[in-house]
C-alpha positions as a printed Julia matrix, in Angstrom:
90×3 Matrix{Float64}:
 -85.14   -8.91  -21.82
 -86.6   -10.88  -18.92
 -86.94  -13.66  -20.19
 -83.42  -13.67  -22.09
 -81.99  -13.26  -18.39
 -84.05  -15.67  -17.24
 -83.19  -18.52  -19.18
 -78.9   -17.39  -19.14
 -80.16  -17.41  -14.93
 -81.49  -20.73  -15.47
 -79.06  -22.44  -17.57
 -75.79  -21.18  -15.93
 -74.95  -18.68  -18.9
 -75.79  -15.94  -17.46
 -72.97  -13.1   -17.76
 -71.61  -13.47  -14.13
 -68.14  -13.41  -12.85
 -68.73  -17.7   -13.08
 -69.64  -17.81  -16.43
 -66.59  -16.02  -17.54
 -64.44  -17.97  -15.89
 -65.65  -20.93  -16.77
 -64.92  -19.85  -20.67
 -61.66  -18.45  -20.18
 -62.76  -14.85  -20.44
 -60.5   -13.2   -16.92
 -60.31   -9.26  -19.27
 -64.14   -9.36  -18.39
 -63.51   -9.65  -14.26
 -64.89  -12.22  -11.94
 -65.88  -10.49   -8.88
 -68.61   -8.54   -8.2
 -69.68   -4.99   -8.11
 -70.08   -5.59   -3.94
 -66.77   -6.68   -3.69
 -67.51  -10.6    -3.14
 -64.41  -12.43   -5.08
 -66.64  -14.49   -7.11
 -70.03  -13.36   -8.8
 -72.11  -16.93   -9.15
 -75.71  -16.91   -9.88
 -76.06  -18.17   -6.08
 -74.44  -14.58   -4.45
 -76.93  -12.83   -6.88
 -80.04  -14.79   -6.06
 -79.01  -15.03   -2.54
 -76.33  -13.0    -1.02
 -75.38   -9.9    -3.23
 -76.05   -7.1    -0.7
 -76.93   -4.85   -4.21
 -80.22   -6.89   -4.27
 -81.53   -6.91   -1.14
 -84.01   -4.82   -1.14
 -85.54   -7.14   -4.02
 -85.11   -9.97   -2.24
 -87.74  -10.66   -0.23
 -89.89  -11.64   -4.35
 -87.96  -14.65   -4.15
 -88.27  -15.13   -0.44
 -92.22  -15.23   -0.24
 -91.87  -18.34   -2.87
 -88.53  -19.8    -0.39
 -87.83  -18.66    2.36
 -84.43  -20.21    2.27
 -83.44  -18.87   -0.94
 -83.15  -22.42   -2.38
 -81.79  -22.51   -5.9
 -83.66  -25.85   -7.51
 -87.05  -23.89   -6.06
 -86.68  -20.4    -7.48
 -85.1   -21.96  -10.88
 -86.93  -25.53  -10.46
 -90.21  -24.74   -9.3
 -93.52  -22.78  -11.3
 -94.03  -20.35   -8.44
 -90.06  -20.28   -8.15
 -89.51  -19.46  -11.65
 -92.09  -16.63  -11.86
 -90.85  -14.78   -8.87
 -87.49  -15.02  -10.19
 -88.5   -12.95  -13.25
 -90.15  -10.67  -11.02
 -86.73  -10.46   -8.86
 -84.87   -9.68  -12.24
 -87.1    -7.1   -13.31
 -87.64   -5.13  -10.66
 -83.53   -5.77   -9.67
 -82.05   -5.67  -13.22
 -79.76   -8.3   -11.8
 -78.4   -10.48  -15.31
């Protein structure tokens, strides 16, 4: 299951509010559970309130939450599936 939400994370198929739009799919809802208009991979990795308190995995790899080094990067990648494992998030 990890690594099935890892790689939708990765690839941008992940089944956000972004990814539905992007194929025409508005029954399934774009925004997200917080309230934020738009659920993208980004406000999940990086600004969902819902995952703060798993956040701080991906922050001890980047501190600024940077996208190309938690999905680019070795270390990145690995504390992403640690993020989405202990968060559920994807």
């Amino acid at each position: 299951k990890t690594l099935s939400a890892l790689t939708q994370c990765r690839t941008g198929h992940a089944f956000t509010g972004e990814y539905y739009r992007s194929i025409n799919k508005p029954e399934r809802g774009f925004a997200c559970p917080c309230g934020a208009a738009l659920q993208t991979r980004n406000h999940i990795l990086a600004e969902c309130p819902d995952y703060e308190q798993h956040r701080d995995i991906l922050r001890d790899v980047s501190p600024s939450l940077s996208i190309p080094e938690l999905l680019g990067t070795k270390a990145g990648i690995h504390a992403t599936a640690k993020f989405i494992r202990r968060s559920g998030a994807f």
